[in-house]
C-alpha positions in Angstrom: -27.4 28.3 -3.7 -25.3 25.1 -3.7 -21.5 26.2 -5.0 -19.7 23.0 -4.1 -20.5 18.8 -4.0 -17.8 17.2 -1.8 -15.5 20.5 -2.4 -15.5 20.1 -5.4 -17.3 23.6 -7.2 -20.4 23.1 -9.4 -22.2 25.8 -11.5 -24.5 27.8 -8.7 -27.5 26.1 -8.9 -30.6 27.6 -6.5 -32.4 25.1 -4.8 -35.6 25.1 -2.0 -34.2 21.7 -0.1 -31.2 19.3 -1.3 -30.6 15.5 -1.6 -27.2 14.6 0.6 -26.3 10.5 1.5 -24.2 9.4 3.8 -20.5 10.7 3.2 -21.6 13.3 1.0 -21.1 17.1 1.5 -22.6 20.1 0.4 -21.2 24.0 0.2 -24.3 26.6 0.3 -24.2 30.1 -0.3 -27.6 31.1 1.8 -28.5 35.1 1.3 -29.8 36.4 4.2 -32.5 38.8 2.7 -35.8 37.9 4.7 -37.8 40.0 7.3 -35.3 40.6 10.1 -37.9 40.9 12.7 -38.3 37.1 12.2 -36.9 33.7 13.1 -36.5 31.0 10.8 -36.8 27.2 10.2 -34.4 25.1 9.0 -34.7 21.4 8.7 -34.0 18.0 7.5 -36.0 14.8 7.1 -35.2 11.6 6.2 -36.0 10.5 2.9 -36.4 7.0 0.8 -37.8 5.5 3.6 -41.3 5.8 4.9 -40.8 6.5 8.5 -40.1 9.9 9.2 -37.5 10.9 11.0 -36.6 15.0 11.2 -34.1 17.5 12.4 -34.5 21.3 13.0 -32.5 24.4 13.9 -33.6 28.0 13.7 -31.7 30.6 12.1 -32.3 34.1 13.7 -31.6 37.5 13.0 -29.9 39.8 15.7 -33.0 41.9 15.3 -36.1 40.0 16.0 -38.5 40.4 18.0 -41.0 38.1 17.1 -39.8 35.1 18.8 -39.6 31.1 17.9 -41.5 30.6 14.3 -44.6 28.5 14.2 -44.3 24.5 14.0 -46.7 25.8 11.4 -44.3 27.3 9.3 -42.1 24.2 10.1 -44.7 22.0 8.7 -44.7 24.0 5.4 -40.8 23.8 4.3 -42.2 21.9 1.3 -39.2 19.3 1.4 -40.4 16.7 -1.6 -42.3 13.3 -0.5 -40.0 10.8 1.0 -40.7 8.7 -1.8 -40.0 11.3 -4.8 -37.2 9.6 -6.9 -37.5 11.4 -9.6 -36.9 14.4 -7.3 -33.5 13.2 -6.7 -32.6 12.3 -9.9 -33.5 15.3 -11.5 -31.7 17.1 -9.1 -28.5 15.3 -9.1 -28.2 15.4 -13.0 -28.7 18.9 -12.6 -25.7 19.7 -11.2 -23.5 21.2 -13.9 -19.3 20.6 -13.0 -16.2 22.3 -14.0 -13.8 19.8 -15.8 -14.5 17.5 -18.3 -13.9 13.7 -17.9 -11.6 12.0 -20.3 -13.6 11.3 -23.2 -15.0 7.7 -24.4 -12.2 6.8 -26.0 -10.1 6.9 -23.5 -12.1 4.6 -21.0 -9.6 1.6 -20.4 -12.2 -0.4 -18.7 -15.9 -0.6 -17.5 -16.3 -2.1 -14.4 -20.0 -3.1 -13.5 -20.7 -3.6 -10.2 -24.4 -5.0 -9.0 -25.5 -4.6 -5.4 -27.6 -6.8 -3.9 -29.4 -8.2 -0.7 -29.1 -11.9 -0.6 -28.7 -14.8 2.1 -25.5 -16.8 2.5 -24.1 -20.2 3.9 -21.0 -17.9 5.3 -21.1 -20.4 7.8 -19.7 -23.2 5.6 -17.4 -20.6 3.4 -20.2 -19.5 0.7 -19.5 -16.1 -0.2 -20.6 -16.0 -3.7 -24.3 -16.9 -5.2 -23.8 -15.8 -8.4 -24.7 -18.5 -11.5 -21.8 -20.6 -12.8 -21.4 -18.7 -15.6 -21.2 -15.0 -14.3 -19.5 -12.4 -16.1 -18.1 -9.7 -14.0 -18.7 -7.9 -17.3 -21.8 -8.9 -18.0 -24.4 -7.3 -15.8 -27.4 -9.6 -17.0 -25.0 -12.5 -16.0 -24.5 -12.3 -13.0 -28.6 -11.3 -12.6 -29.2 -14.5 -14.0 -31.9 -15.7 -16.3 -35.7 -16.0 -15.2 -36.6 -18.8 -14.1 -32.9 -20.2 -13.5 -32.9 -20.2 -10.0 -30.3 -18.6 -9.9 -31.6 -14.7 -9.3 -30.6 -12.7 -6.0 -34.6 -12.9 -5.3 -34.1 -17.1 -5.2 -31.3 -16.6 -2.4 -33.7 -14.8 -0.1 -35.2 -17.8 2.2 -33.1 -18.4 5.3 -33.8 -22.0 5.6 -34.6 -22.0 9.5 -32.1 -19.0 9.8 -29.1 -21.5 8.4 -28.3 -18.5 5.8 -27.4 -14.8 6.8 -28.9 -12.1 5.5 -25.8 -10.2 4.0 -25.6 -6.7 1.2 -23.4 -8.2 -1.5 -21.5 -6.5 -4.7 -21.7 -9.0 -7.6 -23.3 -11.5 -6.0 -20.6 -11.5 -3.6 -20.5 -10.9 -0.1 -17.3 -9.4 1.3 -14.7 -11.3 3.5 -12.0 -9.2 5.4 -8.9 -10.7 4.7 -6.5 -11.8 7.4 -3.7 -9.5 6.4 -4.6 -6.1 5.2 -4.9 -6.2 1.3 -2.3 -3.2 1.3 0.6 -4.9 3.2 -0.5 -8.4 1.0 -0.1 -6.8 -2.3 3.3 -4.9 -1.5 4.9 -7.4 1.0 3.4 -11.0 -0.5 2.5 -10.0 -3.7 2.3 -13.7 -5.4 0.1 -14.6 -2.9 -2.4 -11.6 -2.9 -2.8 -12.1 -6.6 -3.2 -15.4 -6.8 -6.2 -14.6 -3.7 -7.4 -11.8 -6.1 -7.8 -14.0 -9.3 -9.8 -16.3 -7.2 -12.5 -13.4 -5.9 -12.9 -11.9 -9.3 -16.1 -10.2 -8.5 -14.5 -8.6 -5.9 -10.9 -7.7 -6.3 -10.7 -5.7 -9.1 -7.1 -4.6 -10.6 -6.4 -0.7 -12.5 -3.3 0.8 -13.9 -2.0 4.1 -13.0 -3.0 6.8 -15.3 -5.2 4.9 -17.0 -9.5 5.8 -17.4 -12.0 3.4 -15.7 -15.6 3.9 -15.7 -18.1 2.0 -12.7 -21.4 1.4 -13.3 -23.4 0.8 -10.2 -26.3 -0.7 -10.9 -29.4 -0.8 -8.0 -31.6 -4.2 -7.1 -34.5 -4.8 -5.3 -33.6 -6.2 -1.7 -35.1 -9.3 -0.2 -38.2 -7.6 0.9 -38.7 -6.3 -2.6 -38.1 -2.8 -1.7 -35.3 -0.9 -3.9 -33.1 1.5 -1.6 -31.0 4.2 -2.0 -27.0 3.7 -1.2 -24.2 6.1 -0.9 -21.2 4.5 -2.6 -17.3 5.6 -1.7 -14.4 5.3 -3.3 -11.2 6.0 -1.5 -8.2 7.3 -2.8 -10.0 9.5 -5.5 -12.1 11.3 -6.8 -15.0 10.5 -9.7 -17.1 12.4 -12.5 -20.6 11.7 -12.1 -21.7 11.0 -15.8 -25.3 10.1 -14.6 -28.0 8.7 -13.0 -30.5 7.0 -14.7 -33.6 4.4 -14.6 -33.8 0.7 -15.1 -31.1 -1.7 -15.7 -27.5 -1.2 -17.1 -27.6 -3.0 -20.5 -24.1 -1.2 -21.9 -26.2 -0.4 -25.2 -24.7 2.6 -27.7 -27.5 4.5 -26.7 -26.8 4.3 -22.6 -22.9 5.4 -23.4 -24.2 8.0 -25.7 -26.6 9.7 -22.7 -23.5 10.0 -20.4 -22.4 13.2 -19.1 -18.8 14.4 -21.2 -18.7 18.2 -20.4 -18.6 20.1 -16.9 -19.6 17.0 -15.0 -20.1 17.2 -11.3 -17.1 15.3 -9.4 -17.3 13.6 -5.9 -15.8 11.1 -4.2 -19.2 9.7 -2.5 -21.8 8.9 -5.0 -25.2 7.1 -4.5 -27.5 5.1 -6.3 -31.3 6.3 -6.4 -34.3 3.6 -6.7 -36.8 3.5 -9.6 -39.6 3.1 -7.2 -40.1 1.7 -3.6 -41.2 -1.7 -5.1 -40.3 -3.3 -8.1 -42.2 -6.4 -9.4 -41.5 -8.0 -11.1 -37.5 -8.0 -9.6 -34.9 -6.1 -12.0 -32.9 -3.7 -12.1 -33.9 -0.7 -10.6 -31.3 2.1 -11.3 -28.0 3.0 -12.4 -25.4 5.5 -11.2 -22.1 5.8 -13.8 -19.4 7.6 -12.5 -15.5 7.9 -14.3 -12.5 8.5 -12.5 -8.1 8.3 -13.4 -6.4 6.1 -11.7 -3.6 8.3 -10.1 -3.4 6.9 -6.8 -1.2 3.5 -6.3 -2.6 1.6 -3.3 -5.4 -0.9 -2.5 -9.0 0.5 -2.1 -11.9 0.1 -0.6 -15.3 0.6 -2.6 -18.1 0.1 -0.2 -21.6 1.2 0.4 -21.2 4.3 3.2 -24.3 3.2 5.3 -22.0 1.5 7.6 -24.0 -1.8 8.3 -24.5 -2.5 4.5 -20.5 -2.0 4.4 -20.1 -4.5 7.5 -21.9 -7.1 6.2 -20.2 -7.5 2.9 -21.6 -4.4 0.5 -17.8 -3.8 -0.9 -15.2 -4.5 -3.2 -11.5 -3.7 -3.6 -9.8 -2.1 -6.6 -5.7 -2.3 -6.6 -2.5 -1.6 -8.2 0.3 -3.6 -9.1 2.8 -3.9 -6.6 5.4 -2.4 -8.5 3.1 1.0 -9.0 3.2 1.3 -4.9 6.2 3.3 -3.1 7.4 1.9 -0.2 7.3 4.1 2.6 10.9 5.8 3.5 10.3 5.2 7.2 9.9 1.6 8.0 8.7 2.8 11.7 5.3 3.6 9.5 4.5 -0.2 9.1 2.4 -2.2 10.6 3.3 -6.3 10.2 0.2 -7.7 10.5 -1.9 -11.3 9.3 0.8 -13.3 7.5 3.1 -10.4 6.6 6.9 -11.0 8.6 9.8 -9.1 9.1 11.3 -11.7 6.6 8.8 -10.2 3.7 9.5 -6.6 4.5 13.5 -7.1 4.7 13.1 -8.8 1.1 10.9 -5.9 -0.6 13.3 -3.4 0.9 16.6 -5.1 0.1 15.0 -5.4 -3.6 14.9 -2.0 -3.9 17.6 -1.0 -2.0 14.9 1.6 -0.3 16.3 2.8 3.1 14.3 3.9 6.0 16.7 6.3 7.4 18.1 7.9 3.9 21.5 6.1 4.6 20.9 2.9 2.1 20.8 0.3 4.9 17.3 -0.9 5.1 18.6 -3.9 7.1 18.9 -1.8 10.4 15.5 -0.7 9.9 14.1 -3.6 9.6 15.7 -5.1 12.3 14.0 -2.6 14.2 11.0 -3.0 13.2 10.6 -6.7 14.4 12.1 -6.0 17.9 10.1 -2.7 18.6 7.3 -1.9 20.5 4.0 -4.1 20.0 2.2 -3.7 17.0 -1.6 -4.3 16.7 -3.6 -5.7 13.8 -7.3 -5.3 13.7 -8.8 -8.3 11.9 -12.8 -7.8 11.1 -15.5 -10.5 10.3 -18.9 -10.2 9.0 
């Protein structure tokens, strides 16, 4: 009996085997009301993928006596078919919450987000494939038309192995910035927003307290094949309002079938394929989810299968500066990329913020560029 999805407590819903992505947790009530005499299996397979790949423990009661069960009995746990989407998706709609998400009304913004698996010139700076005139919200243009060109299928040849094979998010594939979006925003925020505005696809900006939904909308990778991705949202938490078949449209009657009472809430979601191949290539599948924005900071969104993250499956959603606190302890910070003792003394000064509760943030500062070394971790894909 699953009670809880990522802590967060669900309607008891009985179930013989459940779906779980990368991330993702479960809580399970399990009564223990079998033959005692016995041992039993219990086991995990892979699943959206062909190649099977498995996992077992027994469970065992004090009493038996009849030994290790049968590879037999093993063999008949009856998990679904690794290729049984619709198992999924049943079974993730069927999850029944215990909140409601805002209502409709109330949605500030809806922020599509199309994953792909495309090749890049990220040797020469290309980050972005999308057509000329993408809409970040406009799913069908960033797709692009038939025919065009212009299609995440078209951007699949690696011309002598000249492009990389990268996982994108709006046609974009993700560069790590030199300085730590956090510290850019807070510390150089001019700069950071004049670097957001020109990575719209992938910097996208919310308001504290306001309602945001995110659709996440599947695609067929280069091979044809549509997968299954866990996607993560730090800093919070979202309603699941759905997942559903096909391609995101934002049609009256796709709002209409979302979830708006005693939704499940997680904060690792996951987007479930139509079908292993898809031909011709379109959307294959659409995860909504809602959440409020009541956490000031810069976040990561990012596909939890940690080599699709790596190479470029992510975005970043962020507050204005001025909705971030500055930490009371400057010891906390890190100066790292361009960020400089300079910027920090500024920020704090501004706000006349002290480290050490006494109102003299110059001290602090001051210690923080003559103290020990500090480290900055600088990734590339």
């Amino acid at each position: 009996t699953v009670v809880a999805t990522d802590s967060y407590p669900v309607e008891p819903i009985v179930v013989d085997s459940i779906d779980l992505h990368s991330g993702q947790r479960v809580d399970v009530a399990v009564t223990m009301d079998g033959e005692s005499d016995r041992a039993y299996w219990i086991g995990i397979r892979t699943r959206s993928r062909a190649g099977d790949r498995f996992g077992a423990a027994i469970i065992r009661y004090e009493s038996n006596t009849v030994g290790e069960p049968s590879n037999v009995a093993f063999d008949a746990l009856g998990q679904p078919a690794w290729d049984d989407y619709d198992f999924t998706r049943d079974q993730q709609n069927a999850f029944v919450g215990t909140t409601n998400p805002p209502g409709n009304d109330l949605v500030a913004q809806r922020f599509l987000m199309l994953h792909t698996q495309e090749r890049f010139d990220t040797d020469n700076g290309v980050r972005f494939n999308g057509p000329a005139d993408a809409d970040v919200s406009d799913m069908q243009s960033m797709i692009g038309a038939e025919g065009s060109g212009e299609r995440p299928e078209d951007h699949c040849d690696s011309n002598d192995d000249a492009l990389k094979l990268r996982w994108a998010m709006n046609r974009a594939t993700f560069a790590m910035p030199n300085t730590p979006s956090l510290l850019h925003n807070v510390f150089r925020t001019e700069s950071f927003e004049e670097y957001a505005a020109a990575n719209p696809f992938s910097y996208m900006k919310i308001e504290k307290n306001k309602v945001y939904d995110i659709v996440l909308q599947n695609y067929p990778a280069c091979n044809g094949v549509c997968e299954t991705h866990p996607i993560h949202l730090h800093g919070h938490s979202m309603w699941e309002l759905g997942f559903f078949q096909g391609e995101w449209t934002g049609s009256q009657a796709q709002i209409d079938a979302l979830c708006t009472e005693n939704c499940p809430v997680r904060d690792t979601t996951f987007l479930i394929a139509d079908a292993t191949s898809i031909d011709p290539r379109q959307g294959c599948g659409y995860t909504v989810v809602r959440f409020v924005a009541d956490s000031p900071g810069v976040w990561p969104i990012h596909c939890h299968q940690s080599w699709h993250f790596v190479i470029g499956k992510m975005g970043i959603m962020y507050y204005d500066a001025a909705e971030i606190e500055l930490p009371l302890n400057m010891s906390d910070l890190t100066m790292c990329g361009e960020v400089t003792v300079a910027d920090i003394y500024e920020k704090y000064n501004a706000c006349n913020c002290s480290s050490d509760g006494t109102g003299d943030s110059a001290d602090g500062v001051r210690a923080l560029g003559t103290g020990a070394a500090l480290w900055c971790l600088i990734v590339t894909a």
